[in-house]
N, C-alpha and C positions, 0 to 999 in steps of 0.2 A: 389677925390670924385667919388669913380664906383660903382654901385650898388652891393648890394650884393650878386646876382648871379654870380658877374665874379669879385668879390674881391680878393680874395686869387690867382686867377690868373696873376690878374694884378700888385699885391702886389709881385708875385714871377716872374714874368718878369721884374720889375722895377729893381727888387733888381739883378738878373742877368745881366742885362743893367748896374750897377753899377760895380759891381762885375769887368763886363770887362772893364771898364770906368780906372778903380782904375789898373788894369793889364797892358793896354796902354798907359797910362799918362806916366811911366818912358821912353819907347820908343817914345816919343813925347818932350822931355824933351832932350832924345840924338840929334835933329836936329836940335838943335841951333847953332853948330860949321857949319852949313850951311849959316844961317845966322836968324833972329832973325823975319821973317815973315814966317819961313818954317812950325814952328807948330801951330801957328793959322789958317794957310792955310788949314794943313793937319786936322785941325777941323771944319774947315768954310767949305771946298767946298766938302768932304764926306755928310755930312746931305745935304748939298745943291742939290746933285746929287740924291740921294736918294727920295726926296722929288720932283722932274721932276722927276725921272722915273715911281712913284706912277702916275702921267697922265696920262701915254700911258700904265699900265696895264689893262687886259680886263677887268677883274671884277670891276674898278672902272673908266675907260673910257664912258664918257659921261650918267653920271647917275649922280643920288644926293645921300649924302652920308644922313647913317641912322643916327638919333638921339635919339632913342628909344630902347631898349629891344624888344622892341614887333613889330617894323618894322623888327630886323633880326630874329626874329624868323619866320615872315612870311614868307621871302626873304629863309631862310633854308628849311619850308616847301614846299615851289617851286620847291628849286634846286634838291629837297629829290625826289618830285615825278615826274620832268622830268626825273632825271635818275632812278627812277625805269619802268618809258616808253620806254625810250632808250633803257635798257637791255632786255627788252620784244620784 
């Protein structure tokens, strides 16, 4: 469900997400001759890392996340015309 200004986007990153989903699986599939916890592992604790390290980036350290269209649009005309100050 993503609104229609960022559908096609989101519809063409899902589907790339899968894409490589669908590319990996067989290489996930060869580390069972390791032992039969290595490829749940190697799918459990990737997102799991992933997901800590989104904490400590700037842009979303210690702030609240947007839930609106129109909260990032603001948040972009902020960022738009600090750095048009900055380069000034």
């Amino acid at each position: 469900m993503f609104p229609t200004v960022v559908r096609s986007s989101a519809l063409g990153i899902a589907s790339m997400m899968a894409r490589l989903g669908a590319m990996v699986a067989p290489f996930a599939a060869a580390l069972k001759p390791f032992g039969r916890w290595c490829s749940p592992l190697a799918f459990g604790i990737l997102p799991l890392v992933a997901a800590l390290l989104c904490f400590v980036l700037p842009e979303t350290k210690d702030c609240d996340l947007m839930m609106t269209i129109q909260e990032g649009q603001v948040l972009e005309r902020r960022n738009t015309e600090t750095s048009t100050e900055e380069e000034r």
